[in-house]
ZADO-561053 format. One record per residue: residue in one letter; residue number from 0; z, x, y of N, C-alpha, C, O in turn; chain. Coordinates in nm, 2 decimals. Layout:
REM residues N
+---+-----+--------+--------+--------+--------+--------+--------+--------+--------+--------+--------+--------+--------+---+
| r |   k |    nzz |    nxx |    nyy |   cazz |   caxx |   cayy |    czz |    cxx |    cyy |    ozz |    oxx |    oyy | c |
+---+-----+--------+--------+--------+--------+--------+--------+--------+--------+--------+--------+--------+--------+---+
| A | NUM |      Z |      X |      Y |      Z |      X |      Y |      Z |      X |      Y |      Z |      X |      Y | A |
...
+---+-----+--------+--------+--------+--------+--------+--------+--------+--------+--------+--------+--------+--------+---+
//
This chain:
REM residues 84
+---+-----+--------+--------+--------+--------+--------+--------+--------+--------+--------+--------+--------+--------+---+
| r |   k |    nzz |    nxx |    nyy |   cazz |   caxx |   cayy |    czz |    cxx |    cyy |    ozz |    oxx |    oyy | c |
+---+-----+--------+--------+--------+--------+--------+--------+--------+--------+--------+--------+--------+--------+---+
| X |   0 |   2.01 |   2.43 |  -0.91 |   1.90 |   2.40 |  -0.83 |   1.91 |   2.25 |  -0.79 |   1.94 |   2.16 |  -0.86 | A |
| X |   1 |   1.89 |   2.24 |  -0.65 |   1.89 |   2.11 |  -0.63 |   1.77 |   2.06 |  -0.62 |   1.66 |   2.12 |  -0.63 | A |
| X |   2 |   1.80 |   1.90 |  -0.60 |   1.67 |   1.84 |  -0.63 |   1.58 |   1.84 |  -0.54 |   1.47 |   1.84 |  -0.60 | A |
| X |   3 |   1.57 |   1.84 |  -0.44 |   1.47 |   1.91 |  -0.28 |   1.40 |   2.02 |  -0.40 |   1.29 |   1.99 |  -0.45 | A |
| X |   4 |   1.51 |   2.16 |  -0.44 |   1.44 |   2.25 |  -0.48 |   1.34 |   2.23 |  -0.61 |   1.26 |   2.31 |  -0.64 | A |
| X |   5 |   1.37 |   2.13 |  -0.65 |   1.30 |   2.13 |  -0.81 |   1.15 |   2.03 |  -0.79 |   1.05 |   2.03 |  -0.86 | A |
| X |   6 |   1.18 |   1.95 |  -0.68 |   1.06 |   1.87 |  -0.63 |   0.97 |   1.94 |  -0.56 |   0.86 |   1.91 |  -0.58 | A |
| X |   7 |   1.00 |   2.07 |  -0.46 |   0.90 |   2.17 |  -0.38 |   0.86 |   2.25 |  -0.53 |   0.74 |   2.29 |  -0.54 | A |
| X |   8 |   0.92 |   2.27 |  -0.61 |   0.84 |   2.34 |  -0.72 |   0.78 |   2.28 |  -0.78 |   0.68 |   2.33 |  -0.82 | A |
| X |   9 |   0.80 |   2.17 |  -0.80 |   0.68 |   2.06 |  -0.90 |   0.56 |   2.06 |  -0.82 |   0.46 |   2.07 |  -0.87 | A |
| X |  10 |   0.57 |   2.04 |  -0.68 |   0.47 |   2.02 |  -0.56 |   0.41 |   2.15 |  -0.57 |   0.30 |   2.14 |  -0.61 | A |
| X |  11 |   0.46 |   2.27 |  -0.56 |   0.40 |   2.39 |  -0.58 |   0.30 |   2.45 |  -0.75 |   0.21 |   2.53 |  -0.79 | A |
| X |  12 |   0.39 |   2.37 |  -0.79 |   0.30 |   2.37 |  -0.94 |   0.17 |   2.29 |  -0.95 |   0.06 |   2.34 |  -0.99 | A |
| X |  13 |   0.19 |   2.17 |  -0.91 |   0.07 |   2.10 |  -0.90 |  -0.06 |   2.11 |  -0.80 |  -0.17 |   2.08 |  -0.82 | A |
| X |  14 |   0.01 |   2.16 |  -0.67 |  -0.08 |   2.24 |  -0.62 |  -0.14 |   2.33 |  -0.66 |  -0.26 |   2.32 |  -0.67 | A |
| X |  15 |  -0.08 |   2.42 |  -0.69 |  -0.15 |   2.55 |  -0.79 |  -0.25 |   2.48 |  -0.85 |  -0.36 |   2.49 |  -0.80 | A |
| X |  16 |  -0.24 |   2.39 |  -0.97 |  -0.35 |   2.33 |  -1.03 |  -0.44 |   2.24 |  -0.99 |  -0.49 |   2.15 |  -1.07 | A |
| X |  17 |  -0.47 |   2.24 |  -0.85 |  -0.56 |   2.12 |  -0.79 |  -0.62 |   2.24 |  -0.78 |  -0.71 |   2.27 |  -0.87 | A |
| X |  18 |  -0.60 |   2.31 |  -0.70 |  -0.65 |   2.43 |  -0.60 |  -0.74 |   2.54 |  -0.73 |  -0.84 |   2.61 |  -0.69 | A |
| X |  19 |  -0.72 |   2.55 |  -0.84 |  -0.77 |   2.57 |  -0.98 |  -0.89 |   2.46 |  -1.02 |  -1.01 |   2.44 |  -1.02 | A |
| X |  20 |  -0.82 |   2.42 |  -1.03 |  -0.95 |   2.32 |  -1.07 |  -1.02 |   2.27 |  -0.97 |  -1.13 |   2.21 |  -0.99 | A |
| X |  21 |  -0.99 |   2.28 |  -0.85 |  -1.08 |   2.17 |  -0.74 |  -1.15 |   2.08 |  -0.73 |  -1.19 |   2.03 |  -0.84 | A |
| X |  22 |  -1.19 |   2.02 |  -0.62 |  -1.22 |   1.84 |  -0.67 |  -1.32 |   1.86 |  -0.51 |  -1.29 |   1.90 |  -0.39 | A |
| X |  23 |  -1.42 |   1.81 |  -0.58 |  -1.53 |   1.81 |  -0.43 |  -1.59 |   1.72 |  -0.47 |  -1.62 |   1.70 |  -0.58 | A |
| X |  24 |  -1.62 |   1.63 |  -0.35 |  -1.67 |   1.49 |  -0.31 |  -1.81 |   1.49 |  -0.20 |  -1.79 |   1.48 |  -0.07 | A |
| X |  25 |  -1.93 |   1.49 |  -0.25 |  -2.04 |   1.51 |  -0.16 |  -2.04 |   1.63 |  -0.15 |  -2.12 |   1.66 |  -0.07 | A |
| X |  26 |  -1.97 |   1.75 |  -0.19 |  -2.00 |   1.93 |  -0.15 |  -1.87 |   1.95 |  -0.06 |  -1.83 |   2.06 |  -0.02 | A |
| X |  27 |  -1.80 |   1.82 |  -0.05 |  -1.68 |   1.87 |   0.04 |  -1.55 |   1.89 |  -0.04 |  -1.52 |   1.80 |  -0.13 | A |
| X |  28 |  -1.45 |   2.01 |  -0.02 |  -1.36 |   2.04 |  -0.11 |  -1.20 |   1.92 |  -0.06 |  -1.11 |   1.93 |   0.02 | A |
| X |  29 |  -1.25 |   1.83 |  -0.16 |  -1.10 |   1.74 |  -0.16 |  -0.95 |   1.80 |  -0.18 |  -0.85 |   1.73 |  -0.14 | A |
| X |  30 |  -0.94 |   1.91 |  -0.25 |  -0.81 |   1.92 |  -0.28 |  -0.75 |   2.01 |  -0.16 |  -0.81 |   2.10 |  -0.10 | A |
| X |  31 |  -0.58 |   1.94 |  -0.13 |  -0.53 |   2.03 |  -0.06 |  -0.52 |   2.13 |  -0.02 |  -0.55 |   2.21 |  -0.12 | A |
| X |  32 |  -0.50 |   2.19 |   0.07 |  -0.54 |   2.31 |   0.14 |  -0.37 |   2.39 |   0.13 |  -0.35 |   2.51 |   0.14 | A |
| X |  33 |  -0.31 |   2.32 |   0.13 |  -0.14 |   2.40 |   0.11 |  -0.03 |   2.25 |   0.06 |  -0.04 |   2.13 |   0.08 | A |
| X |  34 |   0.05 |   2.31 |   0.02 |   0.17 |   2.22 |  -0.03 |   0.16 |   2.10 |   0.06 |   0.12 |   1.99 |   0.05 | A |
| X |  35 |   0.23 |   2.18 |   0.16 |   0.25 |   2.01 |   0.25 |   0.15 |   1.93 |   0.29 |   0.19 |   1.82 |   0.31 | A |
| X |  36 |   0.01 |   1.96 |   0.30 |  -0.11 |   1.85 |   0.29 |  -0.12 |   1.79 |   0.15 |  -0.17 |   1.68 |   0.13 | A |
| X |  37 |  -0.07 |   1.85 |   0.05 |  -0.09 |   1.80 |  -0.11 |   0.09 |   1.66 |  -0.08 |   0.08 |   1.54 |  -0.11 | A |
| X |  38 |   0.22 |   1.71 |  -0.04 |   0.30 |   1.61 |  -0.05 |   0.26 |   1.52 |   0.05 |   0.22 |   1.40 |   0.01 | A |
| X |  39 |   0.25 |   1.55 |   0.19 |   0.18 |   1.43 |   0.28 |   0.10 |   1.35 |   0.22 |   0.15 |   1.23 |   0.20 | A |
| X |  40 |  -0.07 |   1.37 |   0.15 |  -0.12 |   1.30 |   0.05 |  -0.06 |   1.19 |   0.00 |  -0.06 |   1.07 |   0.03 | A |
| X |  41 |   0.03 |   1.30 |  -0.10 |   0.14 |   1.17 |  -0.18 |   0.21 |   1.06 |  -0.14 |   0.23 |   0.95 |  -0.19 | A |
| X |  42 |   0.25 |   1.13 |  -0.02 |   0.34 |   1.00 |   0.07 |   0.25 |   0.91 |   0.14 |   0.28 |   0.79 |   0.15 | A |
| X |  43 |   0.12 |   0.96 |   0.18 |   0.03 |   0.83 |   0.24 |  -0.01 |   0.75 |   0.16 |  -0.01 |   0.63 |   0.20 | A |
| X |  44 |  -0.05 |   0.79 |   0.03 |  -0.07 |   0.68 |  -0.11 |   0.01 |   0.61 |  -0.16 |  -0.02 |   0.52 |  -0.23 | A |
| X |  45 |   0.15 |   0.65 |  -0.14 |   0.26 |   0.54 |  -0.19 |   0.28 |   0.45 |  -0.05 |   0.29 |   0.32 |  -0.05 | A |
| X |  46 |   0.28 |   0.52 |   0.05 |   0.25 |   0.41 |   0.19 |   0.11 |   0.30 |   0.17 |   0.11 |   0.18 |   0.20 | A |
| X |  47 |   0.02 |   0.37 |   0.13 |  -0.09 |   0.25 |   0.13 |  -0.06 |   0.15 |   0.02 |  -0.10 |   0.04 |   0.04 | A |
| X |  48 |   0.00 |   0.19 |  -0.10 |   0.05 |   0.06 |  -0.18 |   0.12 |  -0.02 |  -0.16 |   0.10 |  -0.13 |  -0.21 | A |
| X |  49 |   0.24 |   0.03 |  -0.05 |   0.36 |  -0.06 |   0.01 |   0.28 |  -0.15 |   0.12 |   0.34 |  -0.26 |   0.15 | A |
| X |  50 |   0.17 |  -0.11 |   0.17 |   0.11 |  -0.21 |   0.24 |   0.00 |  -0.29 |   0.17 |  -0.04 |  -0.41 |   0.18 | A |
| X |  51 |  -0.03 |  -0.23 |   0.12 |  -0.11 |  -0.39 |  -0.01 |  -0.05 |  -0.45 |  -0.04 |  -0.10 |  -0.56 |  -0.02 | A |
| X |  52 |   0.12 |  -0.45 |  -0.11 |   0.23 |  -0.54 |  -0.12 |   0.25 |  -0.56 |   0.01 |   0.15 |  -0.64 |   0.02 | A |
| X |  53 |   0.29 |  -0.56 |   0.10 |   0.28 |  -0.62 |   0.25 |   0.16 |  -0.72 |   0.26 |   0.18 |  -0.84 |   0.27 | A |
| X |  54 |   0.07 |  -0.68 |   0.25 |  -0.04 |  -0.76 |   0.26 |  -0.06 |  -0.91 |   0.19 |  -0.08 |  -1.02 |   0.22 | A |
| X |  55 |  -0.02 |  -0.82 |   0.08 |  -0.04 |  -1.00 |  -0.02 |   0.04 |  -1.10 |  -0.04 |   0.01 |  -1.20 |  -0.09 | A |
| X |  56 |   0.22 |  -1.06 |   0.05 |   0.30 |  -1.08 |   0.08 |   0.28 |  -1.21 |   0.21 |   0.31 |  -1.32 |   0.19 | A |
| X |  57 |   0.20 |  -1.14 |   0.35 |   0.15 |  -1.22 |   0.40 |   0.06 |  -1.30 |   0.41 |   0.04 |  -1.39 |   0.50 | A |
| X |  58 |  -0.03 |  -1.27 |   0.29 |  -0.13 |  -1.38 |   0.27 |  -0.04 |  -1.49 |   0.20 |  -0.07 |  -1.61 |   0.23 | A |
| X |  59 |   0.05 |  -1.48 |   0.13 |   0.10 |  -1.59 |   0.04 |   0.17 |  -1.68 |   0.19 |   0.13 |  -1.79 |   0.23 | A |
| X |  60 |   0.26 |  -1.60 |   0.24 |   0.30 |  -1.65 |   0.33 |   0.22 |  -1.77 |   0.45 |   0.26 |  -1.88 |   0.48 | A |
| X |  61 |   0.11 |  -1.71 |   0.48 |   0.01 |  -1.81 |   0.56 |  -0.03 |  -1.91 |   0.51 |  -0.03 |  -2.02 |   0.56 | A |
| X |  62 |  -0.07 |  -1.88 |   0.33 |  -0.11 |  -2.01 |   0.27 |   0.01 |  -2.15 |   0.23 |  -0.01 |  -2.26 |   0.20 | A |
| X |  63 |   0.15 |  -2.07 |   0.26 |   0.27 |  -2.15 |   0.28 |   0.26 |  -2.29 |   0.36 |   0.26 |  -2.41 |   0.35 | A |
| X |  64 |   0.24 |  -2.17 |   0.48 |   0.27 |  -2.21 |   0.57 |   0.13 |  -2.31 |   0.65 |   0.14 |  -2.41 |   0.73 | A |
| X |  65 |   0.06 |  -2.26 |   0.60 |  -0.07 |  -2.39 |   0.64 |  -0.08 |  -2.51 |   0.51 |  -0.16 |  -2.60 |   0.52 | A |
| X |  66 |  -0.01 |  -2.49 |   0.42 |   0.00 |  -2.59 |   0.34 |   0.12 |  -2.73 |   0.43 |   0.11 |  -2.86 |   0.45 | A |
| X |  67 |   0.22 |  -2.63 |   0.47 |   0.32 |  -2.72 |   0.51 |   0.28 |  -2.85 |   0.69 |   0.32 |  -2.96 |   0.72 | A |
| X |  68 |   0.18 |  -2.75 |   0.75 |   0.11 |  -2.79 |   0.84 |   0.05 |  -2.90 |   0.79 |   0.12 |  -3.00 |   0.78 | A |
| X |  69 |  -0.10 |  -2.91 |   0.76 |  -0.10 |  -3.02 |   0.69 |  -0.09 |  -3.12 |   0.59 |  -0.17 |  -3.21 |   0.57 | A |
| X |  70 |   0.08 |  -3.10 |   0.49 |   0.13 |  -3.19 |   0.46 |   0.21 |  -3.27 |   0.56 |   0.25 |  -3.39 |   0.55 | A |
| X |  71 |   0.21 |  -3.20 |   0.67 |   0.28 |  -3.29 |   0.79 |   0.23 |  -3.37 |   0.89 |   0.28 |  -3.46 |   0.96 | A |
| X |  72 |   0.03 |  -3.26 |   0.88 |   0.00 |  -3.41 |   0.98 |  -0.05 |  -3.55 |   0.84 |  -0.06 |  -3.67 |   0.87 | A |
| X |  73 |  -0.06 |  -3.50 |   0.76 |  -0.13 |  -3.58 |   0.66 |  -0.04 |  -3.71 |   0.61 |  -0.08 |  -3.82 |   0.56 | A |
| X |  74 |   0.08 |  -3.65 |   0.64 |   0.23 |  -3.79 |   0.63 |   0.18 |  -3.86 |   0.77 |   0.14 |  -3.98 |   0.77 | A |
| X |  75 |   0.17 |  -3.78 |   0.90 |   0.21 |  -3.85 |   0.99 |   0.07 |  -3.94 |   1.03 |   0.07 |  -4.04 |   1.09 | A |
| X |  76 |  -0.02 |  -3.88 |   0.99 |  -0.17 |  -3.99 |   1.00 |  -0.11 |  -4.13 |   0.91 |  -0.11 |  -4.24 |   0.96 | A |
| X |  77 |  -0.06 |  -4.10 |   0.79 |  -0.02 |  -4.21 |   0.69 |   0.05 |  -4.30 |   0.76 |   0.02 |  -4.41 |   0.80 | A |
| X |  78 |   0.17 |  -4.22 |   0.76 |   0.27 |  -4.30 |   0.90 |   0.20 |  -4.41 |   0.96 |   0.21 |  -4.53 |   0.93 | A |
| X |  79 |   0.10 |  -4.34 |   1.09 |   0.01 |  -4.40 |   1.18 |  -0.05 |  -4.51 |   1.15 |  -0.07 |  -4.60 |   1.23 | A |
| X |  80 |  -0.10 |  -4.49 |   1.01 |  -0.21 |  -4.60 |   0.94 |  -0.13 |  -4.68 |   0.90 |  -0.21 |  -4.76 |   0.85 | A |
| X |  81 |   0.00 |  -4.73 |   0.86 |   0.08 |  -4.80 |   0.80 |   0.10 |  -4.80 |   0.64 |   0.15 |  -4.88 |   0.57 | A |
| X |  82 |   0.05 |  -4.71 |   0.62 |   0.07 |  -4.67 |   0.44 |   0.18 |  -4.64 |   0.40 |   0.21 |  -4.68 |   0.29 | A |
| X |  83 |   0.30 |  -4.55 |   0.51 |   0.40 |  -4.52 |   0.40 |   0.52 |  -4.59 |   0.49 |   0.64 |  -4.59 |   0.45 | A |
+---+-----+--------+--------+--------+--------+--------+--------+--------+--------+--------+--------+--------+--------+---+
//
């Protein structure tokens, strides 16, 4: 068995048991409706984590980068004023 095949069966097992147990939110039935809405799912949630890491990624980045902004006018005011 290859591993494609042993991952559609794990996907089909675990569907089986959403679809068993079911999950409703306000009266509406949350759990997938077939395999591939249950793997898509999975793939959108590991995509939304990779963009929270993106995210916090570019926040660090901005706060870099506006630090370096004004450490530069903040020399060049000094400069100006004759301090350094």
């Amino acid at each position: 068995m290859t591993d494609g095949e042993a991952a559609l069966r794990e996907a089909i097992r675990r569907w089986q048991g959403l679809r068993a147990v079911g999950r409703k939110v306000d009266g509406v039935d949350q759990a997938p409706g077939c395999v591939y809405g249950m793997v898509t799912r999975d793939a959108l949630d590991e995509l939304a984590g990779d963009i929270e890491d993106i995210k916090a990624e570019m926040a660090w980045i901005r706060r870099v980068i506006v630090a370096a902004i004004v450490s530069a006018a903040l020399g060049t005011v000094l400069r100006a004023a004759g301090w350094l």
